[in-house]
N, CA, C and O atoms as a printed pandas DataFrame, in Angstrom:
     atom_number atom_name residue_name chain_id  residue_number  x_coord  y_coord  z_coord
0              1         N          UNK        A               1 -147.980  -22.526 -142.763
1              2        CA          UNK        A               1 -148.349  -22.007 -141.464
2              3         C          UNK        A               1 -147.383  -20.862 -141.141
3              4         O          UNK        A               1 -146.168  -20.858 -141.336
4              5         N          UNK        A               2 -148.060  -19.995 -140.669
5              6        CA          UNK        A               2 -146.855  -18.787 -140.316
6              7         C          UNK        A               2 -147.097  -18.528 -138.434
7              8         O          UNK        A               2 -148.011  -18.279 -137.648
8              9         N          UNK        A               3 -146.146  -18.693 -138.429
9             10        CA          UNK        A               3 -145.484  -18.639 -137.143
10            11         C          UNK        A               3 -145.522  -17.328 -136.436
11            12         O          UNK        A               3 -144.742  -16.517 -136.936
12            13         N          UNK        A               4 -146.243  -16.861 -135.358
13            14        CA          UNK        A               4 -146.081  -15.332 -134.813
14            15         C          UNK        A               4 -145.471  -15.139 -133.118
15            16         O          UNK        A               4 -145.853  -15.764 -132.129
16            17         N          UNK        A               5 -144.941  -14.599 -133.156
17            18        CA          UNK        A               5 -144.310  -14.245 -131.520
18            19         C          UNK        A               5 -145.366  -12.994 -130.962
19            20         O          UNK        A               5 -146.050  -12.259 -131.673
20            21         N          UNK        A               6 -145.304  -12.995 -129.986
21            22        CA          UNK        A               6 -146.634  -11.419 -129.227
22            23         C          UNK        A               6 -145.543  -11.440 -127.919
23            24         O          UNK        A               6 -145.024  -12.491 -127.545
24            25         N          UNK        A               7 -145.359  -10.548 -127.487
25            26        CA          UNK        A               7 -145.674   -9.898 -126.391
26            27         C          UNK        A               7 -146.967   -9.299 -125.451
27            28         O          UNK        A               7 -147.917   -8.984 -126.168
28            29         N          UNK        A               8 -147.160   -9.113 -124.241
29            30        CA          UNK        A               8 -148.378   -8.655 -124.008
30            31         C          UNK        A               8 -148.352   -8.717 -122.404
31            32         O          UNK        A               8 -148.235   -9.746 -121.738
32            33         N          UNK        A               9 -148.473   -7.519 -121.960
33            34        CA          UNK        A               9 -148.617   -6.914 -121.044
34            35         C          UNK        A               9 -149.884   -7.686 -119.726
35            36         O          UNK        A               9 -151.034   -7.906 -120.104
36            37         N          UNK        A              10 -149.579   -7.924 -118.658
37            38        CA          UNK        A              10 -150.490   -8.878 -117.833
38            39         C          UNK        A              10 -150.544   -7.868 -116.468
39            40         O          UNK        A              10 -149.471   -7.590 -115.931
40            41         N          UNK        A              11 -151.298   -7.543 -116.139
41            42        CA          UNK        A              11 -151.686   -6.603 -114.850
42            43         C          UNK        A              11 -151.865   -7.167 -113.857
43            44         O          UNK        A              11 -152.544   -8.187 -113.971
44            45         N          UNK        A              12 -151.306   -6.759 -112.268
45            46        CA          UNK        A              12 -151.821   -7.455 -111.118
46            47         C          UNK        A              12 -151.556   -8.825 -110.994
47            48         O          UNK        A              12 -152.336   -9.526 -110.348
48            49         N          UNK        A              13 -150.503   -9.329 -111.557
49            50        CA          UNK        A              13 -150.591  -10.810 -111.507
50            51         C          UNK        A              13 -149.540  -11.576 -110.023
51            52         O          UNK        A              13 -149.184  -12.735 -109.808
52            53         N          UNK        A              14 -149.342  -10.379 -109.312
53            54        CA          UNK        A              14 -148.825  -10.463 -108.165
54            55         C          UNK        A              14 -147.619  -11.455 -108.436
55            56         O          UNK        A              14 -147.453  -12.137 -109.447
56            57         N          UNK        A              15 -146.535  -11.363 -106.920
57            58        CA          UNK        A              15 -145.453  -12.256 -107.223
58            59         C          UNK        A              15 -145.549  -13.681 -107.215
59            60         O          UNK        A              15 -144.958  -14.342 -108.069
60            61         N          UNK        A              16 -146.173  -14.157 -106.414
61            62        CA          UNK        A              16 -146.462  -15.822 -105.961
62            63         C          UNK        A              16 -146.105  -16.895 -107.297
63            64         O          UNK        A              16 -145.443  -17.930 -107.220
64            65         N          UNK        A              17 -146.730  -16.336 -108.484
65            66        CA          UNK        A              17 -146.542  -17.255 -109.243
66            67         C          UNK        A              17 -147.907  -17.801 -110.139
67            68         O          UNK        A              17 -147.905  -17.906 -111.366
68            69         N          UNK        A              18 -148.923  -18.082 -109.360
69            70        CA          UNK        A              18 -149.957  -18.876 -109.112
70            71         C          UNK        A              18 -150.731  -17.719 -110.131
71            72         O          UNK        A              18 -151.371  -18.215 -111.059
72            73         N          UNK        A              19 -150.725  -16.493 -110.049
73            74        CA          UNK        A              19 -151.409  -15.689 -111.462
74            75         C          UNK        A              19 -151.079  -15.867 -112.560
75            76         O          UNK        A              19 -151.804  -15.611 -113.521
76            77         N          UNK        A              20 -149.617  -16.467 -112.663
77            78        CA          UNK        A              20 -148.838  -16.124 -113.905
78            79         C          UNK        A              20 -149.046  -17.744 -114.745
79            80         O          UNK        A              20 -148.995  -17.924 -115.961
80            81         N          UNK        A              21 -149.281  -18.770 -113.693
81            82        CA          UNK        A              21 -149.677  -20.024 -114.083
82            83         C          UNK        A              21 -151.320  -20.114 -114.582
83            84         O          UNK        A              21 -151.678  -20.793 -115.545
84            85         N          UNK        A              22 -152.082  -19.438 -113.882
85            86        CA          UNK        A              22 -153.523  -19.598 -114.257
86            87         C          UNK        A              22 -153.834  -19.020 -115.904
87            88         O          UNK        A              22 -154.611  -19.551 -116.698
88            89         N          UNK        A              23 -152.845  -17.571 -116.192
89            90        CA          UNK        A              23 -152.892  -16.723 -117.387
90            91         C          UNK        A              23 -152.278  -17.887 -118.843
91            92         O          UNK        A              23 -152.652  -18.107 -119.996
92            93         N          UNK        A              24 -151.006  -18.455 -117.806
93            94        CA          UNK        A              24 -150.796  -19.642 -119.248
94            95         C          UNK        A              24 -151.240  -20.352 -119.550
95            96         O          UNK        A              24 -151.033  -20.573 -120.743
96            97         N          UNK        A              25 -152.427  -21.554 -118.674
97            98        CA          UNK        A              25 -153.340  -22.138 -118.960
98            99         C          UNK        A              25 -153.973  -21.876 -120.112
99           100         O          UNK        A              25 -153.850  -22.292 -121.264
100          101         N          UNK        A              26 -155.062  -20.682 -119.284
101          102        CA          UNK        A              26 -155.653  -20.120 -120.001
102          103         C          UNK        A              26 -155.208  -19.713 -121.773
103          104         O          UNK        A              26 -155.837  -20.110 -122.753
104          105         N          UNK        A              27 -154.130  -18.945 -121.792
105          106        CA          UNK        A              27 -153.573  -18.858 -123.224
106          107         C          UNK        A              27 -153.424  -20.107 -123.915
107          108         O          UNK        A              27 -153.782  -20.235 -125.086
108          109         N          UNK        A              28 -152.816  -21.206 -123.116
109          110        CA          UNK        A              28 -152.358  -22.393 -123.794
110          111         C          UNK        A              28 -153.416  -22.908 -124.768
111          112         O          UNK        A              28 -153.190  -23.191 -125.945
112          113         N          UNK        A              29 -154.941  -23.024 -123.968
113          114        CA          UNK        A              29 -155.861  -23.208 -124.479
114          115         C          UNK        A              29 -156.632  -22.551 -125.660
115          116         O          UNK        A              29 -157.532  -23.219 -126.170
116          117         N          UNK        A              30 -156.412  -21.502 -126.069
117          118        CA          UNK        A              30 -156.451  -20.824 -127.498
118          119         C          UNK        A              30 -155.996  -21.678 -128.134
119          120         O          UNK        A              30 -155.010  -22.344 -127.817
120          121         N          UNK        A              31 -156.917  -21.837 -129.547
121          122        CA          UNK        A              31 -156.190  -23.175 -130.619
122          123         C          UNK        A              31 -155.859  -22.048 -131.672
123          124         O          UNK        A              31 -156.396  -21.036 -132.122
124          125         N          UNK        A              32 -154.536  -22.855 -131.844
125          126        CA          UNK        A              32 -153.587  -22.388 -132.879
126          127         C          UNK        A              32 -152.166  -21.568 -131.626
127          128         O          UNK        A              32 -151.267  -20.884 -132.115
128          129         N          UNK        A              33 -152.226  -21.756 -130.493
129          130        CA          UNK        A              33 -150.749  -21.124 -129.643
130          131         C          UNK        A              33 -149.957  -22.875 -129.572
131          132         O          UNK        A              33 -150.178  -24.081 -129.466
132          133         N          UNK        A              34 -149.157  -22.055 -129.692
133          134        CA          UNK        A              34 -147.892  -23.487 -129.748
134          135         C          UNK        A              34 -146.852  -23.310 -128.280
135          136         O          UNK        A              34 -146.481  -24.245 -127.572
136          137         N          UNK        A              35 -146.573  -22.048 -128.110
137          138        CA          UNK        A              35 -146.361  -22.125 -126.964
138          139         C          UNK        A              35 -146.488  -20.844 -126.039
139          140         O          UNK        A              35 -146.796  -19.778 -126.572
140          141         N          UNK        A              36 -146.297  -20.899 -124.884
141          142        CA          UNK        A              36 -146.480  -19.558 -124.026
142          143         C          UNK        A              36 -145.773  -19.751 -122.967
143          144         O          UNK        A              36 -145.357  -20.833 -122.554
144          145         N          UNK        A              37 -145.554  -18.245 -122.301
145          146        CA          UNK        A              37 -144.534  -18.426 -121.017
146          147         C          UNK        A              37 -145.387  -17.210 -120.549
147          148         O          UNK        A              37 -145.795  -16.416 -121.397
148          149         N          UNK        A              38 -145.745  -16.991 -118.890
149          150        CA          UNK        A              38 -145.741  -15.761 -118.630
150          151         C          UNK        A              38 -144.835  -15.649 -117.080
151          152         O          UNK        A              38 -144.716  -16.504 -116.203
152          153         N          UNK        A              39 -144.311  -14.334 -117.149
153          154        CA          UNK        A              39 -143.192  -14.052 -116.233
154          155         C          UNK        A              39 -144.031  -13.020 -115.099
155          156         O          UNK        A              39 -144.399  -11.873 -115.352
156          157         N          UNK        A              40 -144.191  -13.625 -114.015
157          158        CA          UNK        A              40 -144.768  -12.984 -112.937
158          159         C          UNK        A              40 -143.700  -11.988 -112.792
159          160         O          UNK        A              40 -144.284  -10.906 -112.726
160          161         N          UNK        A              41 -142.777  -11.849 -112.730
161          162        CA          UNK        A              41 -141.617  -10.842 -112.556
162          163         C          UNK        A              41 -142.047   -8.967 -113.328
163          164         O          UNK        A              41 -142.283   -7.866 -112.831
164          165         N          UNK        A              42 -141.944   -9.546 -114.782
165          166        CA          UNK        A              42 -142.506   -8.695 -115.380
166          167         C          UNK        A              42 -143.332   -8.747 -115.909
167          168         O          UNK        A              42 -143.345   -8.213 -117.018
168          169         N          UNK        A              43 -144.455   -9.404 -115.426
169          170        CA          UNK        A              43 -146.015   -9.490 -115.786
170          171         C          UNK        A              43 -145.930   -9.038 -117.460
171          172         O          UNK        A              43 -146.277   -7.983 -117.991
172          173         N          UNK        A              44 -145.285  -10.356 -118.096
173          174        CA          UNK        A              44 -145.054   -9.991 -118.818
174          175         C          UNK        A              44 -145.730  -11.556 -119.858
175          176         O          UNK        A              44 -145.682  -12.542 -119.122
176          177         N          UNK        A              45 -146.186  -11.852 -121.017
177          178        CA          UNK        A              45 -146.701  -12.860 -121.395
178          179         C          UNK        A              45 -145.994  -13.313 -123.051
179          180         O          UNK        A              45 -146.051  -12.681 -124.106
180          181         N          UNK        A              46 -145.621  -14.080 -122.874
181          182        CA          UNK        A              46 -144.821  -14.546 -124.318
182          183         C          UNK        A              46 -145.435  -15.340 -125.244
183          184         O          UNK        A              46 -145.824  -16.456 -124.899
184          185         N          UNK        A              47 -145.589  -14.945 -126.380
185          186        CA          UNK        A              47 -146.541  -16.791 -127.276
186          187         C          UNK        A              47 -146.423  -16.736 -128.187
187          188         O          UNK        A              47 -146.498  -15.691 -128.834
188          189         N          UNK        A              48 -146.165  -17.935 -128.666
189          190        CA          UNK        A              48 -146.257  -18.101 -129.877
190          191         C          UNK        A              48 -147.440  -19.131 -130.469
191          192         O          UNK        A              48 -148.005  -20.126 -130.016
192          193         N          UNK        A              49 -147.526  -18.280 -131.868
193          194        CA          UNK        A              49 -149.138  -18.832 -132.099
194          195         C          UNK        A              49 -148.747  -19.237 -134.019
195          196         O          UNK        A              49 -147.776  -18.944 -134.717
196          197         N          UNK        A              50 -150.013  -20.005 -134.317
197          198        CA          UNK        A              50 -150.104  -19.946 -135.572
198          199         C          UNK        A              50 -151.099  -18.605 -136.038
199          200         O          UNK        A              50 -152.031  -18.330 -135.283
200          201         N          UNK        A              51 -150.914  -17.851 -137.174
201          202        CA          UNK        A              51 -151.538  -16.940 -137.363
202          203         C          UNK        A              51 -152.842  -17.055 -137.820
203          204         O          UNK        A              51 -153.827  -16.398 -137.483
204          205         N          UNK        A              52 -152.718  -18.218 -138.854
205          206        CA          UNK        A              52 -153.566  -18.503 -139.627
206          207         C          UNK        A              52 -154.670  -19.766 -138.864
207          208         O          UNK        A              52 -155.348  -20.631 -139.419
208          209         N          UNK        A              53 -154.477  -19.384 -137.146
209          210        CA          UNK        A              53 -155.710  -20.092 -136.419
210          211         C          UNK        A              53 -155.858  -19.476 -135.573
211          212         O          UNK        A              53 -156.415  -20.215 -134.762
212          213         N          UNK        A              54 -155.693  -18.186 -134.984
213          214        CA          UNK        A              54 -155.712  -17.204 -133.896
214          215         C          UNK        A              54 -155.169  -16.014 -133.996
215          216         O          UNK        A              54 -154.419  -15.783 -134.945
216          217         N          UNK        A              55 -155.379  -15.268 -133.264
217          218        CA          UNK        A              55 -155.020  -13.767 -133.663
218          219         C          UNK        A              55 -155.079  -13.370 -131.897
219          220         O          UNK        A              55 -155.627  -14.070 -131.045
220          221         N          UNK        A              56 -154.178  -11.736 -131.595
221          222        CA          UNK        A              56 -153.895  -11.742 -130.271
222          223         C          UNK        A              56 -155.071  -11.279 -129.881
223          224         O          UNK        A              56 -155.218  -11.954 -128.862
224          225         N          UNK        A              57 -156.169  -10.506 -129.969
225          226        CA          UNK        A              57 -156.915  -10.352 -129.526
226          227         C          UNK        A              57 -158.080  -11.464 -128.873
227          228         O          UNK        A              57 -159.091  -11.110 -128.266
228          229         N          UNK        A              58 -157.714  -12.768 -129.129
229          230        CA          UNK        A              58 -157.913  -13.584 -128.439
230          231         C          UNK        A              58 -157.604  -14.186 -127.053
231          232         O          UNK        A              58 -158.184  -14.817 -126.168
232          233         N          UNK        A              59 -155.921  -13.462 -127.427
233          234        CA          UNK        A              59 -155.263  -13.713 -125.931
234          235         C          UNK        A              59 -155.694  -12.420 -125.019
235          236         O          UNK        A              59 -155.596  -12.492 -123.794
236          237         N          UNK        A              60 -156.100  -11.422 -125.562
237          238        CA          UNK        A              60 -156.516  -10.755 -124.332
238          239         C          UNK        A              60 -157.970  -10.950 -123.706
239          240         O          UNK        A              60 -158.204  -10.531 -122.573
240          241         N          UNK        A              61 -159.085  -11.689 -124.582
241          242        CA          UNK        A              61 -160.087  -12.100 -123.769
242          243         C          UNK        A              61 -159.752  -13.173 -123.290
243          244         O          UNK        A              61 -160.499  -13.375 -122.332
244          245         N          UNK        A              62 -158.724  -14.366 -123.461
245          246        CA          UNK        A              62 -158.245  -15.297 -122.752
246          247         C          UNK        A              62 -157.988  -15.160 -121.265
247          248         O          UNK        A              62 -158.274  -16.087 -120.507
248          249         N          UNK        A              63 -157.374  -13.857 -120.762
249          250        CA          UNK        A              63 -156.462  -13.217 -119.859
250          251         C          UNK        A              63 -157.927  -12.520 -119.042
251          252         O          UNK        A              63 -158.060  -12.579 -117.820
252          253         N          UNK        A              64 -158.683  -12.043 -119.723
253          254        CA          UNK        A              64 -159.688  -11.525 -119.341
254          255         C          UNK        A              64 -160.928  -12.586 -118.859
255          256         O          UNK        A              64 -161.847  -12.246 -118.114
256          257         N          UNK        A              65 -160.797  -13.634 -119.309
257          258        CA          UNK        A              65 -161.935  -14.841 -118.409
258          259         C          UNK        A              65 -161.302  -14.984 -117.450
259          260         O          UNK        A              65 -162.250  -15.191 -116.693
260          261         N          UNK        A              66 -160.331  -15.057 -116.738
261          262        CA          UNK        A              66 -159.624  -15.909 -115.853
262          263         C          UNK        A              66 -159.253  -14.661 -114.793
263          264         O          UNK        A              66 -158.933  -14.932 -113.635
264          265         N          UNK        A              67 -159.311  -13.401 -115.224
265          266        CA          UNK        A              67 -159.559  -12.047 -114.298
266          267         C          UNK        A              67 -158.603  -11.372 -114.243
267          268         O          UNK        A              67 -158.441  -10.816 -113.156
268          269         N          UNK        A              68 -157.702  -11.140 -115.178
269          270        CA          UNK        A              68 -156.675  -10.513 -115.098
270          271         C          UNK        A              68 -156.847   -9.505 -116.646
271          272         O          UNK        A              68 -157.372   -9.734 -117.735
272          273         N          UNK        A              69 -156.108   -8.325 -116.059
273          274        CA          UNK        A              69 -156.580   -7.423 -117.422
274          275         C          UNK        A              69 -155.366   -7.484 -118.338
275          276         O          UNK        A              69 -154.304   -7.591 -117.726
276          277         N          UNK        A              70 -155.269   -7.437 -119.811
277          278        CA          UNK        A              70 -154.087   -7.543 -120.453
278          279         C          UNK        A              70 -153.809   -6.219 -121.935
279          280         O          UNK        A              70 -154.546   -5.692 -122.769
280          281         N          UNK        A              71 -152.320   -6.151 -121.587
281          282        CA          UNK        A              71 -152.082   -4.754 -122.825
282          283         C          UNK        A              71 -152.420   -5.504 -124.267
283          284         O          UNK        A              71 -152.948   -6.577 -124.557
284          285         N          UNK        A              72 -151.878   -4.452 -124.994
285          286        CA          UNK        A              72 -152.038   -4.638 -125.798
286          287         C          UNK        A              72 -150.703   -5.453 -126.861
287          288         O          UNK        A              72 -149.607   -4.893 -126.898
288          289         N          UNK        A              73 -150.839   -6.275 -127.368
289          290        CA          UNK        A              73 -149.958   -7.421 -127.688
290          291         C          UNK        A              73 -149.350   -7.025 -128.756
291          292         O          UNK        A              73 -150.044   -6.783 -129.744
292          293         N          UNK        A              74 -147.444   -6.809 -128.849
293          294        CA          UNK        A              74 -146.423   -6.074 -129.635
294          295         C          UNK        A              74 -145.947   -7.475 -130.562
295          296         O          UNK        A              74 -145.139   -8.183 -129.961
296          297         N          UNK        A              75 -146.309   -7.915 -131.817
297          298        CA          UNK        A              75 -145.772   -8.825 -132.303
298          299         C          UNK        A              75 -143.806   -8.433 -132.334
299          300         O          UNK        A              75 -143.376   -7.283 -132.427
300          301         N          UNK        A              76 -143.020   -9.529 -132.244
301          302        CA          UNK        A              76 -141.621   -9.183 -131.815
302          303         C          UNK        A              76 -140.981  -10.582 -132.931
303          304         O          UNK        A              76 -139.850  -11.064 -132.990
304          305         N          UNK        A              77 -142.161  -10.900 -133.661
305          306        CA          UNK        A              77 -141.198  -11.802 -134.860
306          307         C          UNK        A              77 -141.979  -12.917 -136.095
307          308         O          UNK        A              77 -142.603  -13.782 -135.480
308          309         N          UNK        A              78 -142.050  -13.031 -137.033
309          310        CA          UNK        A              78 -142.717  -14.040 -137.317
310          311         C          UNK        A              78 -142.079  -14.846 -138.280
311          312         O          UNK        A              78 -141.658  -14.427 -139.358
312          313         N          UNK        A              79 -142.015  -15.956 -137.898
313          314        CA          UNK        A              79 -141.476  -17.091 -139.433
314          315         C          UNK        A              79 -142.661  -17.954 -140.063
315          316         O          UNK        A              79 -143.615  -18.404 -139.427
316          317         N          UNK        A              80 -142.411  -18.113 -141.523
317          318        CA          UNK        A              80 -143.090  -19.701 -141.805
318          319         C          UNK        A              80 -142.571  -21.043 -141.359
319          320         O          UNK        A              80 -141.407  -21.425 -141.233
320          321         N          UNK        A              81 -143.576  -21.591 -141.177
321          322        CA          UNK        A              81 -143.165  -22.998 -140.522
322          323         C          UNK        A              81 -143.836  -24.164 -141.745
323          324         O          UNK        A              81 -144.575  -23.950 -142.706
324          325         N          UNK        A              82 -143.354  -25.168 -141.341
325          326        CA          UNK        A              82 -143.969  -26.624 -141.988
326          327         C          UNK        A              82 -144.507  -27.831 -141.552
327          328         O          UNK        A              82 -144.855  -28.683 -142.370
């Protein structure tokens, strides 16, 4: 299994919080993410995924059901895992 990190840009997700919780849901639910964080601060979205069961362009129609528009996703690392 290979292990991928993304970055990815989250628009409008205002300060409250409550955008930045609905966007991780949403991501969480993509099969093959192991984990995710997103930072209302800097509308900013963190994850880590398996590669070899998802790909980021998933996370941006993820981001995009739930109504929020998303950049385009900067991989920032990847390991194999076991």
């Amino acid at each position: 299994m290979t292990m991928r990190h993304v970055t990815m840009p989250i628009y409008r997700l205002g300060c409250g919080g409550g955008g930045a919780l609905t966007v991780e849901r949403a991501l969480a639910k993509v099969p093959g993410v192991r984990r995710v964080y997103v930072n209302p601060a800097t509308e900013m979205a963190y994850v880590e995924y398996d590669a070899e069961r998802c790909e980021p362009r998933q996370f941006i129609a993820a981001a995009e059901r739930v109504g929020f528009e998303a950049g385009v996703p900067t991989t920032v690392g990847s390991r194999e895992a076991s």
